[in-house]
Residue, then its C-alpha position, 0 to 999 in steps of 0.5 A: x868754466x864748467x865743461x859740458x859733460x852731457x848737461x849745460x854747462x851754464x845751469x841758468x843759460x838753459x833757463x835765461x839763455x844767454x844774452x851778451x854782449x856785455x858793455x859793462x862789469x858790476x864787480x864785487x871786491x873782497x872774494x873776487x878781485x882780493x882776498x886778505x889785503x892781496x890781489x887774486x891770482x890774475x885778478x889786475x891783469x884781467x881787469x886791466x884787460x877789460x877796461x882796454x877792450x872798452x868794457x866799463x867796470x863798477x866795483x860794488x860792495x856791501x861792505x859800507x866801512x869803507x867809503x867809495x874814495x878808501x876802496x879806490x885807494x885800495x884798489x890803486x895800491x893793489x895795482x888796479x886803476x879806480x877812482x872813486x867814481x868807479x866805486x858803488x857801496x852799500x853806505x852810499x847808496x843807502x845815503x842816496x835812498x835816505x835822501x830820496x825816500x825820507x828827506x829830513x828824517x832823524x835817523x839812528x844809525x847802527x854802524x861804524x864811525x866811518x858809516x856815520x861820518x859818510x852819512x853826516x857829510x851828506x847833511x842827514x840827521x844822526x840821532x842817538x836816542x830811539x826815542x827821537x829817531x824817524x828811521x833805524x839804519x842798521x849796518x855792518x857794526x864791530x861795536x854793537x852792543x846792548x845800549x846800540x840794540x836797545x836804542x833801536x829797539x825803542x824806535x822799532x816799537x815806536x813806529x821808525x822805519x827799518x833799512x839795513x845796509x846789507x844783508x850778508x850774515x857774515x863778512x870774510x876776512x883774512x882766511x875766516x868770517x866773521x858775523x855781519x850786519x844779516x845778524x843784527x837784523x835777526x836781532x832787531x827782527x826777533x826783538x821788536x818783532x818787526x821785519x826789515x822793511x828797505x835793504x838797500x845792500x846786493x841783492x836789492x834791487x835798490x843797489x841794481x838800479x843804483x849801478x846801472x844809473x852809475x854805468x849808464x846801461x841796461x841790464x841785459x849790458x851788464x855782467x855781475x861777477x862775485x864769490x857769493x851766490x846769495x848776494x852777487x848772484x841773486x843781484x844779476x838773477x832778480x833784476x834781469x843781469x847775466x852772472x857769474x860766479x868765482x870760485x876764490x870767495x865764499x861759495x863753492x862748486x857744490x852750493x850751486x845745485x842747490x842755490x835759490x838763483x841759479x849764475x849764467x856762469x861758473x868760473x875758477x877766478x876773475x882771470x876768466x872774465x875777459x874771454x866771457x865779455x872781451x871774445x864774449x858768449x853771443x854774437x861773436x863773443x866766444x863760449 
């Protein structure tokens, strides 16, 4: 964490104050519990640590090519108990929403095949042409191409409704990023000259409710752990959650003065979780 040296130590405990205790995680993946295929330093032992104390850990992603029951087998390989309950990602949820929000629409999906197998399973409607689509799913998609962007520019300019899975401009891989579905929203945005209208991704509040529902608790329960400020933070600081953020991922040290929402907690790693929820901030929970 960071020390006090003559100012808060947590930029937003002054301003939201901490609340805790926390009965439950919402725990980003890629950046915070692995990186490149390998476990984080002191990532499974910290996590193997929570769940022994009680504490309830949802695993939630904006990375919708990889369905609830790949990043559980992921995570087993990895040495981290999960299973595919434990799970939320940014394609099932934006299921769940199409289900609830547009029950029999024609949707034109953007995306991978996983997406679309995930989206088929659930019994909704994949089109092809824009011209046939009631609503245009934009995700993360490596096979995006002028035909994809222009099908979906027809259904645009012809009255569909824009959701997007998530809204991150770039995606980490294995010590590099690469661009993510925040681009091809910007491309859809500019060329149809319509703004996205659902983003069912973090930090949506679409996703917050979708994992406290999973985790059966209020906010004020929940401490969200991630390495972006813009998504992981956000998420917890639009919808009423303690954060913080882990320096193994995206952000670093430096953004945080200048971040939009400011995280209850700035952390080294994972490893230093446990000592926030476990002995815990307020009312007996350690600092």
């Amino acid at each position: 964490m960071i020390p006090r040296q003559g100012r808060p130590d947590h930029p937003a405990r002054e301003r939201r104050g901490r609340r805790g205790p926390y009965r439950a995680v919402i725990c980003d993946l890629d950046g915070t519990v692995y990186r490149g295929g390998r476990p984080l330093p002191g990532a499974v032992e910290a996590l193997a640590r929570l769940r022994a104390a009680g504490t309830r850990v949802l695993f939630v992603s904006n990375n919708p090519t990889r369905t609830a029951a790949s990043y559980a087998d992921r995570l087993r390989t990895l040495g981290v108990d999960a299973a595919p309950a434990d799970v939320l990602t940014s394609g099932a949820v934006v299921v769940d929403w199409l289900l609830a929000q547009a029950p029999g629409a024609r949707v034109l999906l953007v995306g991978e095949p996983s997406l679309h197998a995930e989206l088929a399973e659930r019994g909704i409607a994949l089109v092809d042409g824009g011209g046939d689509a009631d609503v245009v799913v934009v995700s993360f998609d490596r096979t995006f191409d002028y035909r994809k962007w222009m099908e979906a520019f027809r259904a645009l300019r012809g009255g569909a409704r824009f959701v997007a899975t998530n809204p991150d401009p770039t995606c980490p891989v294995d010590g590099d990023e690469v661009p993510d579905c925040g681009g091809i929203i910007a491309a859809l945005e500019a060329s149809a000259g319509r703004r996205v209208e659902v983003v069912v991704g973090k930090p949506s509040p679409v996703m917050a409710r979708a994992a406290l529902d999973r985790l059966r608790v209020v906010a004020h329960e929940v401490l969200v752990v991630g390495d972006r400020l813009e998504t992981d933070v956000s998420l917890g600081a639009r919808n009423g959650l303690d954060t913080a953020l882990v320096l193994t991922g995206v952000s670093r040290r430096a953004d945080v003065p200048s971040a939009v929402d400011q995280p209850t907690y700035v952390l080294d790693d994972l490893a230093a979780v446990p000592s926030l929820v476990v002995s815990g901030p307020a009312g007996g929970r350690g600092d």
